[in-house]
gemmi code that builds the backbone of each chain (N, CA, C; Angstrom):
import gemmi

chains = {
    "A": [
        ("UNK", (13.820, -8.432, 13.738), (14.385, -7.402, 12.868), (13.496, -6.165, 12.885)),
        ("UNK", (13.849, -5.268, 12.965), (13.610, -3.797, 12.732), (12.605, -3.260, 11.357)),
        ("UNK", (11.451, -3.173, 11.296), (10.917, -3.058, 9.912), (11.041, -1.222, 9.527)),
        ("UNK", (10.616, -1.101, 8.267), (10.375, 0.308, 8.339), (10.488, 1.162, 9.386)),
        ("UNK", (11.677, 2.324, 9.242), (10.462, 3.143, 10.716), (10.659, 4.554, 9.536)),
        ("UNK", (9.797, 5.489, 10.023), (9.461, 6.478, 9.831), (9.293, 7.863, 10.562)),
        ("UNK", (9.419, 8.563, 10.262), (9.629, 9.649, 11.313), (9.213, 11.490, 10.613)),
        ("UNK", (8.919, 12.284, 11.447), (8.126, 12.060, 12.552), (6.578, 11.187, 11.803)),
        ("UNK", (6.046, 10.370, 13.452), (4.886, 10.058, 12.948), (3.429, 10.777, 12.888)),
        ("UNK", (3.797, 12.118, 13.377), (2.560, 12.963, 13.417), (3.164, 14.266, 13.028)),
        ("UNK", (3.031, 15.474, 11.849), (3.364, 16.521, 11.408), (2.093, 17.528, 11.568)),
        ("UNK", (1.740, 18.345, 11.953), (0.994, 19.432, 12.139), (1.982, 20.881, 11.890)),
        ("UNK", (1.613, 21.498, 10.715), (2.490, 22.756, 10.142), (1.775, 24.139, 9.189)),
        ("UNK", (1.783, 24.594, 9.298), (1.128, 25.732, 8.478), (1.482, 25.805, 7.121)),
        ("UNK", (0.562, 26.035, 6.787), (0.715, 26.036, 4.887), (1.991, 27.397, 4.734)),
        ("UNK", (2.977, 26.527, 3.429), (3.624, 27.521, 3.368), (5.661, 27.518, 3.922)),
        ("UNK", (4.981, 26.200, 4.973), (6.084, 25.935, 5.565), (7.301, 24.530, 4.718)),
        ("UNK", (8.361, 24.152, 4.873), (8.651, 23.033, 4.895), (8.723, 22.206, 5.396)),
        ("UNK", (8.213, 20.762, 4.691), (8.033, 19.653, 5.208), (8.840, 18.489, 5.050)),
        ("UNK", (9.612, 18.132, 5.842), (10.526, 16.955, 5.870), (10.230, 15.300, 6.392)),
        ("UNK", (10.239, 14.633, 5.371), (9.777, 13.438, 5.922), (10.970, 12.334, 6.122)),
        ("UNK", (11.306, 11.278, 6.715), (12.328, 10.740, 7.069), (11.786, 9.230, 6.834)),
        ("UNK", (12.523, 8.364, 6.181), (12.442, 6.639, 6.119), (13.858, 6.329, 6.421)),
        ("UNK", (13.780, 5.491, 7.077), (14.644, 4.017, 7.072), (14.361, 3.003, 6.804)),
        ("UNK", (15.245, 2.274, 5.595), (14.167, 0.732, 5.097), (14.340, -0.167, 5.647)),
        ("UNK", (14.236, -1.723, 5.928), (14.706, -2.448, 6.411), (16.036, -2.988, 5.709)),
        ("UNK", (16.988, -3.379, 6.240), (18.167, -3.409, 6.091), (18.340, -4.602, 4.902)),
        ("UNK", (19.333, -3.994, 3.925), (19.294, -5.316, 2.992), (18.006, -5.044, 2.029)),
        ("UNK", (17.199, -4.399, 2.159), (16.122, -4.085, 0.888), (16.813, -3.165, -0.141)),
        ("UNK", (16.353, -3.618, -1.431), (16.551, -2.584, -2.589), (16.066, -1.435, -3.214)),
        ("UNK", (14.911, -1.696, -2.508), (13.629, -1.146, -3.348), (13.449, -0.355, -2.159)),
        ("UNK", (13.084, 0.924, -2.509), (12.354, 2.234, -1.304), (11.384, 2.708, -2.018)),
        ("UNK", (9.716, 2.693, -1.284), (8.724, 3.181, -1.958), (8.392, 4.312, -1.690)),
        ("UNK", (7.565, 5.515, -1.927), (6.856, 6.691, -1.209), (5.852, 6.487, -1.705)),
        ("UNK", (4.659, 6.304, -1.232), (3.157, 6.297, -1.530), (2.244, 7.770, 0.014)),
        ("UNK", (1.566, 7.927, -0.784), (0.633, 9.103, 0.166), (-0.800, 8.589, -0.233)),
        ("UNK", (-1.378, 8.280, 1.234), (-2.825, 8.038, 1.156), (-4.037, 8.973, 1.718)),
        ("UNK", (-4.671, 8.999, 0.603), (-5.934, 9.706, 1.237), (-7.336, 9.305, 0.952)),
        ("UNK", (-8.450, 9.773, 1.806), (-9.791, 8.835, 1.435), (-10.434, 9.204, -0.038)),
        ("UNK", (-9.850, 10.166, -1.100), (-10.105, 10.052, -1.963), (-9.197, 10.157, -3.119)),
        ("UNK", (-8.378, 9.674, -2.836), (-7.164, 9.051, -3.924), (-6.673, 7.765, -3.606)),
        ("UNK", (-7.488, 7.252, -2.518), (-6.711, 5.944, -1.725), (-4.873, 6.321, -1.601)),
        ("UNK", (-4.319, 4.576, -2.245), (-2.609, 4.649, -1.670), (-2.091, 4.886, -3.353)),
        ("UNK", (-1.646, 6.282, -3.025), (-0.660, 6.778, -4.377), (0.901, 6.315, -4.326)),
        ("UNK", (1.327, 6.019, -5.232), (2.745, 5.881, -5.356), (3.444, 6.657, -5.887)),
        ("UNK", (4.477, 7.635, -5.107), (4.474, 9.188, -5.394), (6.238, 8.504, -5.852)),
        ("UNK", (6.887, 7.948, -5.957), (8.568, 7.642, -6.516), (8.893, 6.504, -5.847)),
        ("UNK", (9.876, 6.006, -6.736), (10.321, 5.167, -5.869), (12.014, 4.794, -5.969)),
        ("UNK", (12.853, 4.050, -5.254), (14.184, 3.781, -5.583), (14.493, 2.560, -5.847)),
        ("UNK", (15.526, 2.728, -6.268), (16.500, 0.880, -6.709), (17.711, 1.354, -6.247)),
        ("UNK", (18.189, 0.349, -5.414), (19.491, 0.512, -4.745), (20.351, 2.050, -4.883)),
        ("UNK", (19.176, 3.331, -3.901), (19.416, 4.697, -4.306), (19.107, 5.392, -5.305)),
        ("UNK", (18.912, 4.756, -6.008), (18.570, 5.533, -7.789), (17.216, 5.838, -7.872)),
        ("UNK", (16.939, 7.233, -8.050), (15.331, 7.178, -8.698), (14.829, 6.470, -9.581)),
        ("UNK", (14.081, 5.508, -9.557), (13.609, 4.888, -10.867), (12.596, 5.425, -11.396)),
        ("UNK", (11.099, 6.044, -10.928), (10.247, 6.353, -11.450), (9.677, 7.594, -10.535)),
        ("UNK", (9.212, 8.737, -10.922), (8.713, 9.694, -9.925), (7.989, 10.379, -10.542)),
        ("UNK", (7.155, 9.445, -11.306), (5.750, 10.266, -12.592), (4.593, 10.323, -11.213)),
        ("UNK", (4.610, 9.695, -10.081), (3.346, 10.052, -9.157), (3.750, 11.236, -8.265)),
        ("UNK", (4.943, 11.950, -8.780), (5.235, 13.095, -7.593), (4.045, 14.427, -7.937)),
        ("UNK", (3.667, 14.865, -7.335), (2.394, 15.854, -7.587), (2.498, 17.055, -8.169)),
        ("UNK", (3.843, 17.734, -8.094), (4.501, 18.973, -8.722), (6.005, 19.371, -8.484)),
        ("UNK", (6.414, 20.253, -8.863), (7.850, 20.495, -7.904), (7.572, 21.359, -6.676)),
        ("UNK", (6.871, 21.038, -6.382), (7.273, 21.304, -4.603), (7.806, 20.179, -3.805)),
        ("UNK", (7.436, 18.987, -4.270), (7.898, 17.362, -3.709), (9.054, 17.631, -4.493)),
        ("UNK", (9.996, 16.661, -3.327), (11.348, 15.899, -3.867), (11.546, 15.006, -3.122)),
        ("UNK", (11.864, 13.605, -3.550), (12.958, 12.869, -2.653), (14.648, 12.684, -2.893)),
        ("UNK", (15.202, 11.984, -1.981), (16.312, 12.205, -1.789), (16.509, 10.544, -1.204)),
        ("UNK", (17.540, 9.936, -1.907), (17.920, 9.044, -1.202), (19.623, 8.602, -0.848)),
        ("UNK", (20.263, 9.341, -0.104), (21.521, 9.544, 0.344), (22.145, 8.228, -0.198)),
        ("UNK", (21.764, 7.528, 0.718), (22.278, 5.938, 1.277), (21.346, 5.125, 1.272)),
        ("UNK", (21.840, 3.680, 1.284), (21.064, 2.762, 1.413), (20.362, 2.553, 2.953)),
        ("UNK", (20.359, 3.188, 3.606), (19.450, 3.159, 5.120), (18.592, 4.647, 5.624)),
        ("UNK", (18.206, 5.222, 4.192), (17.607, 6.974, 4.543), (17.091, 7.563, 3.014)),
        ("UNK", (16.209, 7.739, 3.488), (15.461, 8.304, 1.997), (14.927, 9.972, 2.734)),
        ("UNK", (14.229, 10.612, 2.376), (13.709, 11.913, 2.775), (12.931, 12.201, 1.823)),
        ("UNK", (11.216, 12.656, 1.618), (10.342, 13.328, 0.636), (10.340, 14.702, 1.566)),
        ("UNK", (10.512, 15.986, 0.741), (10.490, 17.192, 1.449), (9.195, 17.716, 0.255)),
        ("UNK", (8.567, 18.432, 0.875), (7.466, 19.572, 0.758), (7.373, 20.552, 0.901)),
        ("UNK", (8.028, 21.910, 0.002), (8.538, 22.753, -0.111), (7.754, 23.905, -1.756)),
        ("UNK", (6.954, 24.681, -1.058), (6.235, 25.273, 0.065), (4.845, 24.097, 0.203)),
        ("UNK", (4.354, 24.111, 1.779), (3.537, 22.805, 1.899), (2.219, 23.821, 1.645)),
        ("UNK", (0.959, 22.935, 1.048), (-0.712, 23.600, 0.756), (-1.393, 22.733, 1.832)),
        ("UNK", (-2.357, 23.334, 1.922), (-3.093, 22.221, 3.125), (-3.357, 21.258, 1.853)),
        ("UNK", (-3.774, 21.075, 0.669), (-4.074, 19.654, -0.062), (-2.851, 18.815, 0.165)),
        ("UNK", (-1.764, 18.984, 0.944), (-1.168, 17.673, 0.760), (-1.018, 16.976, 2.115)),
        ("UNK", (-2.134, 17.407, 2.437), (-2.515, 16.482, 4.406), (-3.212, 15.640, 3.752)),
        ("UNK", (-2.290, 14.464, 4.435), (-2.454, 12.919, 4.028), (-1.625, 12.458, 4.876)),
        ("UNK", (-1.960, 10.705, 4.894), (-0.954, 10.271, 5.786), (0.372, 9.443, 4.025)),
        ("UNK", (1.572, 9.623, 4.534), (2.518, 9.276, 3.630), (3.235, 8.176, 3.775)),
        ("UNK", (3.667, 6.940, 3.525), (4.158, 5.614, 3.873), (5.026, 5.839, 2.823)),
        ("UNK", (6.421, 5.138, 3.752), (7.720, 4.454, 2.865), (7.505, 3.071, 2.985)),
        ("UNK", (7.855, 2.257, 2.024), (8.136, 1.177, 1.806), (9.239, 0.360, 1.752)),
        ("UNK", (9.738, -0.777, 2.017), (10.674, -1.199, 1.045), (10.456, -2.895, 0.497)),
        ("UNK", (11.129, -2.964, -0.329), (11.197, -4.355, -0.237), (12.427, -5.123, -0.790)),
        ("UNK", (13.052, -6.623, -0.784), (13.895, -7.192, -1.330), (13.664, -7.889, -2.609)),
        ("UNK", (14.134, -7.050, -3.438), (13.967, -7.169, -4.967), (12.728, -6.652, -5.400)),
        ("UNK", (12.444, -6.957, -6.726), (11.262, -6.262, -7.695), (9.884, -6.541, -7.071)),
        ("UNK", (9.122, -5.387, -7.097), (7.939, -5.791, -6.730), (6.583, -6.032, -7.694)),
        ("UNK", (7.279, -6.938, -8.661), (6.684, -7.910, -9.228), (6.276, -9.034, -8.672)),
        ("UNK", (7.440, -9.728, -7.429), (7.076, -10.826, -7.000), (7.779, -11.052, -5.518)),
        ("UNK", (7.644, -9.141, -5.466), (8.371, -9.380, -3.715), (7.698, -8.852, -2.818)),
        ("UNK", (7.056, -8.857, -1.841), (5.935, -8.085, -0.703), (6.499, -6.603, -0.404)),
        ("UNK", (5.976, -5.704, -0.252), (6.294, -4.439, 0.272), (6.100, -4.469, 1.568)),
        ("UNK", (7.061, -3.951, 2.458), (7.179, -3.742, 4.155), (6.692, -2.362, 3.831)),
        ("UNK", (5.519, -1.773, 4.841), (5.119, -0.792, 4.824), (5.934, -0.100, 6.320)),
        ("UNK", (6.063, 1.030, 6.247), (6.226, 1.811, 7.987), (5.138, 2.371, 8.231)),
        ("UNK", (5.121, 2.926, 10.012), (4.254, 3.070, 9.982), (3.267, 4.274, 9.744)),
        ("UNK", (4.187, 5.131, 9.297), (3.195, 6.652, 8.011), (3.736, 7.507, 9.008)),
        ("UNK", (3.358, 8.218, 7.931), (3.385, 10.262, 9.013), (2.023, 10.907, 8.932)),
        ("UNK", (1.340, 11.123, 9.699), (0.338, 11.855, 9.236), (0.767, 13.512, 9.405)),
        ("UNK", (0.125, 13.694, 7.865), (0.833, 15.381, 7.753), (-0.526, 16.219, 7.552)),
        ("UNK", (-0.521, 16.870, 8.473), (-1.835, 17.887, 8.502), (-1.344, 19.549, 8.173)),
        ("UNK", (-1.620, 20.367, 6.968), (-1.223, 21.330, 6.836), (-2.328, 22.396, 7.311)),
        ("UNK", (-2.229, 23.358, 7.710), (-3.228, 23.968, 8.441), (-3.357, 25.335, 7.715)),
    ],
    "B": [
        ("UNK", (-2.258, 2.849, -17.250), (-1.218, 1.792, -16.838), (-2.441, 0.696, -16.142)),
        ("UNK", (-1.216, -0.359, -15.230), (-2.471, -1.262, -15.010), (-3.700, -0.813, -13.517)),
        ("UNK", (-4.714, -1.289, -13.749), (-5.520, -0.960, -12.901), (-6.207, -2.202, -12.283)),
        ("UNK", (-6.066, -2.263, -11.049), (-7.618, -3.410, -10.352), (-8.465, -2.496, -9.809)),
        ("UNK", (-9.417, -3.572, -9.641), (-10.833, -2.757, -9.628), (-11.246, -3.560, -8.068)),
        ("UNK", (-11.907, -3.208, -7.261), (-11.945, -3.866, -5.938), (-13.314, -3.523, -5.593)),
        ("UNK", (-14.293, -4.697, -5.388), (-15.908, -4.745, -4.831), (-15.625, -5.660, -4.031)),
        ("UNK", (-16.765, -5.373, -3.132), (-17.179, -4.075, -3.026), (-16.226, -3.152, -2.329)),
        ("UNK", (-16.584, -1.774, -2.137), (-15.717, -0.869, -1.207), (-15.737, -0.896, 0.268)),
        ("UNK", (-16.860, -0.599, 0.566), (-17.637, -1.313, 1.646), (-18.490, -2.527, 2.174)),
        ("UNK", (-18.152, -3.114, 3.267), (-18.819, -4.217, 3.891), (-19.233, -3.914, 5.198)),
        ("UNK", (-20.390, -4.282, 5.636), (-20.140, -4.654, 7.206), (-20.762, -6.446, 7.200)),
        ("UNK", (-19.928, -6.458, 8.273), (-19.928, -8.038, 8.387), (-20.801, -8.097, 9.742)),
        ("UNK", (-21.764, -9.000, 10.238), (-21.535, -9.559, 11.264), (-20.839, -10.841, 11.879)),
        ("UNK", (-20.377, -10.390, 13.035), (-19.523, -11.152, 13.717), (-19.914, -12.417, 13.248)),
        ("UNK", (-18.927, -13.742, 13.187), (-19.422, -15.405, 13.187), (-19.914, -15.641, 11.648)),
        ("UNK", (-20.157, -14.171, 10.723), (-20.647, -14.807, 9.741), (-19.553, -14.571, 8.222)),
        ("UNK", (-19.538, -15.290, 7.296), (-18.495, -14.903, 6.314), (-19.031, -13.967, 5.240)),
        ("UNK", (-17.573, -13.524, 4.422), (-17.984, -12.125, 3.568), (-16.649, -12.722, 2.244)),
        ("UNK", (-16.514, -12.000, 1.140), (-16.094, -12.189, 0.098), (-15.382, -10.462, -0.646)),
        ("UNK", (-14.545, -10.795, -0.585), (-13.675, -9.151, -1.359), (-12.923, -9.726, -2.729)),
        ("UNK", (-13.446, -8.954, -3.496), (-13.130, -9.552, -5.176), (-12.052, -8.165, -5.660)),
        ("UNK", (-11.458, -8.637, -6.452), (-10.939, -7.674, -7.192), (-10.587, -8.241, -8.766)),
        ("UNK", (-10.359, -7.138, -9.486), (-10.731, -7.530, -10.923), (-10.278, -7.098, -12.081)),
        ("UNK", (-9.652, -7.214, -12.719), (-8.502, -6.609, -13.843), (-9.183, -6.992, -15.156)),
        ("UNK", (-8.653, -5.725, -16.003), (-9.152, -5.970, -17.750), (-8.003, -6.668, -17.901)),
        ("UNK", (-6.439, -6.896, -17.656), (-5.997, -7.735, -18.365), (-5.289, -8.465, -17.661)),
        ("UNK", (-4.428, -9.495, -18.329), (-3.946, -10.938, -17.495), (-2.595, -10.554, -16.244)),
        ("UNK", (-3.295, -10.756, -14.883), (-1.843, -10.359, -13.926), (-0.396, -11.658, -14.410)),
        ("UNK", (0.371, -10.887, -14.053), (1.637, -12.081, -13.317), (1.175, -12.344, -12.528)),
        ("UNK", (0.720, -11.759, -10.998), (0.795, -11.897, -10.329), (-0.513, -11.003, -9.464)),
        ("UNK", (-0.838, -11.478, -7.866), (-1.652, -10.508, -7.391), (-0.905, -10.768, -5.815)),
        ("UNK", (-0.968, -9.870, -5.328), (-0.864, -9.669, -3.692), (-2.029, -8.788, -3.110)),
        ("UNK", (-2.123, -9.495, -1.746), (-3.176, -8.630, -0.907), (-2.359, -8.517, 0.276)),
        ("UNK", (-3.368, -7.433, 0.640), (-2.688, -6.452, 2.094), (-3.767, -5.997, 2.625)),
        ("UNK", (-3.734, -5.839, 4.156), (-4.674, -5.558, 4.682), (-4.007, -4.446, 6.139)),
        ("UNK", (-4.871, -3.470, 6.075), (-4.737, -2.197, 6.965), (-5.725, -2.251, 8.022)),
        ("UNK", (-5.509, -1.935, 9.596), (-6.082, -1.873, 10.733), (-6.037, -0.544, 10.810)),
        ("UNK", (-6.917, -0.266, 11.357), (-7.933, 1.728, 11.026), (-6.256, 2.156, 11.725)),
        ("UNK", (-5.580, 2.771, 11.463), (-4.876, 3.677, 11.622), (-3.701, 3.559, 11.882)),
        ("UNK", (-3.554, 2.001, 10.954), (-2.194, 1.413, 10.618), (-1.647, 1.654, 9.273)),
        ("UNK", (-0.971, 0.742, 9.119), (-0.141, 0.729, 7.823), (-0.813, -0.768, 6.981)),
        ("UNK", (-0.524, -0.266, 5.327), (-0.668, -1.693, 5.002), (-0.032, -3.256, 5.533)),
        ("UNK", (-0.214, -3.852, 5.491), (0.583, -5.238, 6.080), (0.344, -6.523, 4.843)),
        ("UNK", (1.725, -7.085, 4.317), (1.392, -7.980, 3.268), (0.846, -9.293, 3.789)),
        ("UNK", (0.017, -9.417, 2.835), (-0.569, -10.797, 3.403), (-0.324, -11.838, 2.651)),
        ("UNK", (-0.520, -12.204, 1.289), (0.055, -13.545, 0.536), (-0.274, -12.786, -1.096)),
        ("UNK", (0.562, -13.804, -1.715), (0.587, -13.783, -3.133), (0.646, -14.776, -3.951)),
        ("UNK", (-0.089, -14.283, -5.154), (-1.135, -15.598, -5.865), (-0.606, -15.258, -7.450)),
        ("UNK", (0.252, -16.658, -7.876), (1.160, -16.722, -8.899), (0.657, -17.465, -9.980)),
        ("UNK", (0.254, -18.249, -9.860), (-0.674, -19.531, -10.555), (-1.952, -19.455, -11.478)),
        ("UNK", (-2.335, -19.696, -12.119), (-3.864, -19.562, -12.753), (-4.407, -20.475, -12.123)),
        ("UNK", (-5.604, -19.789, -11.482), (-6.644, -21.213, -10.607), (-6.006, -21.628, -9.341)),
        ("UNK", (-4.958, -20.745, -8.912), (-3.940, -21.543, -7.636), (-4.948, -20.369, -6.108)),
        ("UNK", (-5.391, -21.619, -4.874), (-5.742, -21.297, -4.143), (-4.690, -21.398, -2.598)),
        ("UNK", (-5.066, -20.273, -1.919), (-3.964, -20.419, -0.747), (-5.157, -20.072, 0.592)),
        ("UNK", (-4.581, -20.739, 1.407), (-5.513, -20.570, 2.724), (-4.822, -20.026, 4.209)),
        ("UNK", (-5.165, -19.307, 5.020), (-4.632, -18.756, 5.818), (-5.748, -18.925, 6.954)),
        ("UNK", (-5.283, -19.696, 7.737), (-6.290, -20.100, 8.667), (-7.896, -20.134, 7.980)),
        ("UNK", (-8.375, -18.932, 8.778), (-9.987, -18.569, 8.114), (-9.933, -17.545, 6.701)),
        ("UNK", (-9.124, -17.366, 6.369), (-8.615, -16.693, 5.124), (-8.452, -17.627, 3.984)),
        ("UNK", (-8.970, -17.406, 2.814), (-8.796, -18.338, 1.574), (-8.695, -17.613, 0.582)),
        ("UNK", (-7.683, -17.399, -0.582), (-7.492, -16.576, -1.504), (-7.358, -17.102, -2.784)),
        ("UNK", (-7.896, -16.587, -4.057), (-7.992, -17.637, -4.882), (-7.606, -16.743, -5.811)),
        ("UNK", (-7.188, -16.973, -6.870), (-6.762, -16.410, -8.030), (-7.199, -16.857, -9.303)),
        ("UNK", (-8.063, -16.289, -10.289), (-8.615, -16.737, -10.945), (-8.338, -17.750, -12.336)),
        ("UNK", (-8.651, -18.408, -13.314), (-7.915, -19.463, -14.081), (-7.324, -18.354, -15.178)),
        ("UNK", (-7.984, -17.182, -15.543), (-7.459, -16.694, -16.542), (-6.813, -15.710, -16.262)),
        ("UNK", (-6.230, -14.962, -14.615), (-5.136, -14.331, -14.087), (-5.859, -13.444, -13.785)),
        ("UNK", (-7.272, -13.116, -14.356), (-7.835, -12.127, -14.009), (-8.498, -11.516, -13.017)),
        ("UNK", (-8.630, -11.542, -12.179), (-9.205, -11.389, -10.934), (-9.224, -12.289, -9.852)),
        ("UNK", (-9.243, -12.355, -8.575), (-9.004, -12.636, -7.699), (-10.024, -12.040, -6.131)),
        ("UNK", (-10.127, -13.405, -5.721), (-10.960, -13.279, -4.418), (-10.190, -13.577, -3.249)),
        ("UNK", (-10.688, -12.764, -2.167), (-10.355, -13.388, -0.126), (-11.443, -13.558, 0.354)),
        ("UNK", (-11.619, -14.947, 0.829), (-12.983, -15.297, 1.154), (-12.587, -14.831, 2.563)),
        ("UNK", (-12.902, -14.717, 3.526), (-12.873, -14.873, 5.213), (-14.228, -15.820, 6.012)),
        ("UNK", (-13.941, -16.245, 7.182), (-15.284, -17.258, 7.272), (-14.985, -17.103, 8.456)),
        ("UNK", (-16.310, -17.298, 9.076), (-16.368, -17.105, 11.338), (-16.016, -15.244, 11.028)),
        ("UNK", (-16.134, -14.298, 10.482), (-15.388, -13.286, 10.968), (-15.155, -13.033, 12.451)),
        ("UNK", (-13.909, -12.080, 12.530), (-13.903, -11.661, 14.124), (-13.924, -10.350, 14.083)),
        ("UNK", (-13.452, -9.796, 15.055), (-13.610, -8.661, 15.485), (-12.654, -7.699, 15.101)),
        ("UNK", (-11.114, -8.926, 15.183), (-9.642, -8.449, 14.455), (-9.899, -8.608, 13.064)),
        ("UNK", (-11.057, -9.014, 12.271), (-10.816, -8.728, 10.864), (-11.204, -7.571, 10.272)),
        ("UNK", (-11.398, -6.553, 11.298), (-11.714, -5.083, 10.631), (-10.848, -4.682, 9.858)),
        ("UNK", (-10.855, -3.761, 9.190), (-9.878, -3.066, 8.272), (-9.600, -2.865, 6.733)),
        ("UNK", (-9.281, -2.207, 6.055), (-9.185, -2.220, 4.335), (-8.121, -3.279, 4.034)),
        ("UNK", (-8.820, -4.362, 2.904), (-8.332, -5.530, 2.573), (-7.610, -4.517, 1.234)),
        ("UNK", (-6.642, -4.436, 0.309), (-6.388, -4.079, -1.161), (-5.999, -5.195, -1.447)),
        ("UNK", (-5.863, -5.387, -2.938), (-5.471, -6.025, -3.698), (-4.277, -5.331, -4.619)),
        ("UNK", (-3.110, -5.703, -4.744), (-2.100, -4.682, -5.426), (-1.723, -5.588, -6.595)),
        ("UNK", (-1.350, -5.315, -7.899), (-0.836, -6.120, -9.111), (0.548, -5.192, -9.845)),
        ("UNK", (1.223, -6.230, -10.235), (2.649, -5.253, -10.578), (2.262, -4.499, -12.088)),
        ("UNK", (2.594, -3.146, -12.738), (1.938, -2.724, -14.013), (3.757, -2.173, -13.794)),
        ("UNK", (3.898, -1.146, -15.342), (4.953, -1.228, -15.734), (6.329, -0.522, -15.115)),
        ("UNK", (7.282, -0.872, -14.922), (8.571, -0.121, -14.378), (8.664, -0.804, -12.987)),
        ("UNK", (8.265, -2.081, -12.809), (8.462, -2.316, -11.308), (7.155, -1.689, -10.303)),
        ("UNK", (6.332, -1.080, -10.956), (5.422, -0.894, -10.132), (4.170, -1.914, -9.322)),
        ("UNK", (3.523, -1.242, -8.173), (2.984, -1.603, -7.531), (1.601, -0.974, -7.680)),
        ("UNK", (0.250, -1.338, -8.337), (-0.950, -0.869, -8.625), (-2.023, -1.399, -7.803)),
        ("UNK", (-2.098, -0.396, -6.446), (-3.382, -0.950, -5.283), (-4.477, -0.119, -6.221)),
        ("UNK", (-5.444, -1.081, -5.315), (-7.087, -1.343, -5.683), (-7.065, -0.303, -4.418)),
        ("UNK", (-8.652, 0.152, -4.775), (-9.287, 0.961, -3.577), (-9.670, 0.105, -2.590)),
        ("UNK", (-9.109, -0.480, -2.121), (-9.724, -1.078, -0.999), (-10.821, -1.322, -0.974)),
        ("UNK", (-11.225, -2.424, 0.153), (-12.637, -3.171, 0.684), (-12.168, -2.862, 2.070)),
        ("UNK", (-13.110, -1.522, 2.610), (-13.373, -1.147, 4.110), (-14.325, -2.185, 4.546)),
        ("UNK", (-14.027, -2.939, 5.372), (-14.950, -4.044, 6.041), (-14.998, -3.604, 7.361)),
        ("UNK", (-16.207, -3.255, 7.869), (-16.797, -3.242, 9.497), (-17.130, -4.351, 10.177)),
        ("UNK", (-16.649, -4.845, 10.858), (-17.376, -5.741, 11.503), (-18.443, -5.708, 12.795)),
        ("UNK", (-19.698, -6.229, 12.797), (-20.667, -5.460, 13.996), (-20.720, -6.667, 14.797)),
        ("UNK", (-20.382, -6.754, 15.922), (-20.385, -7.549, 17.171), (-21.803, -8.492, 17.595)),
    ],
}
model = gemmi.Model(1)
for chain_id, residues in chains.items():
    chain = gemmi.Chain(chain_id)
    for i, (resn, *xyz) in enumerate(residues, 1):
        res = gemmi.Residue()
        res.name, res.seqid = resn, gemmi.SeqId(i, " ")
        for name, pos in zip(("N", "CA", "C"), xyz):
            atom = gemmi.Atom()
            atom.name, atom.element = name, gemmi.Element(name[0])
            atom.pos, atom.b_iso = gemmi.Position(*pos), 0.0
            res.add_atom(atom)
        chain.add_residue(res)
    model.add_chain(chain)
structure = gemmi.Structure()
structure.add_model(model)
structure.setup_entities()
């Protein structure tokens, strides 16, 4: 089976610009995560979904972030206008059911370098 | 909200010999999961520890969960070379969330 993918996996862009990030979860998951890691915030959990629905998006950093989750096979975090502080690498998640007591499938990140 | 706490941050191991990554909560988990990242991968789940006092073993991997929910260890033993990488520890806190530890960067020296 097909886990996470993510796309693109390498972003290099000038501050200022927009930034589009792309997930696909694994098929049949409920749960879609966005976490952004860096070596001094470690793995943040920036929103997340339940079968499409925003459930929580108190880790989004300001309104320049948004996600978007169309459908159940496509989520999108856009970065609009991007600062170089938000070069990090960014992981979607998903998993089947609550992740109270269900493993998170990670993809494999974007690294976003704002210049 | 909830927080684990993860010692050490850093390790280096030598090869053949074993090491210990703790993590540690002020209050009682449901539950704990660990995950472990290869330098310039993604997290990857590794097992989860439901039980008070309940131990699970993974080959050279042994994970234990403590009697009063509170903290939790991954022993590793023989290290190799493939056990480089940040071990976390993640615990569920409120709304369905997922609360990682700072990681344990472990080096391993040949």
């Amino acid at each position: 089976d097909a886990g996470v993918i993510q796309s693109p996996r390498h972003e290099v862009t000038e501050m200022g610009q927009e930034v589009t990030l792309r997930c696909k979860p694994i098929s049949g998951h409920d749960y879609l995560f966005w976490y952004r890691q860096t070596m001094m915030r470690g793995l943040e959990l920036l929103i997340y979904f339940n079968n499409n629905v925003p459930i929580d998006d108190s880790g989004m950093p300001e309104d320049r972030f948004s996600a978007k989750m169309p459908n159940a096979s496509f989520s999108t975090l856009k970065i609009q206008p991007s600062e170089p502080r938000d070069s990090a690498v960014y992981f979607c998640a998903s998993s089947l059911g609550s992740s109270y007591d269900q493993p998170q499938h990670f993809g494999d990140g974007t690294r976003l370098s704002i210049l | 909200g909830q927080q684990v706490m993860q010692i050490p941050q850093y390790q280096h191991v030598q090869e053949g010999e074993d090491f210990t990554t703790y993590c540690n909560s002020s209050t009682t988990l449901s539950n704990i999961q660990w995950y472990k990242q290869r330098p310039g991968g993604h997290p990857v789940f590794l097992i989860q520890l439901v039980k008070s006092g309940e131990v699970k073993k993974q080959k050279r991997l042994t994970f234990q969960f403590g009697e009063a929910k509170k903290n939790s260890s991954l022993h590793i033993t023989a290290t190799q070379t493939t056990d480089v990488g940040t071990y976390f520890c993640a615990a569920p806190e409120g709304n369905n969330r997922l609360a990682f530890g700072k990681g344990n960067q472990v080096v391993v020296i040949p």
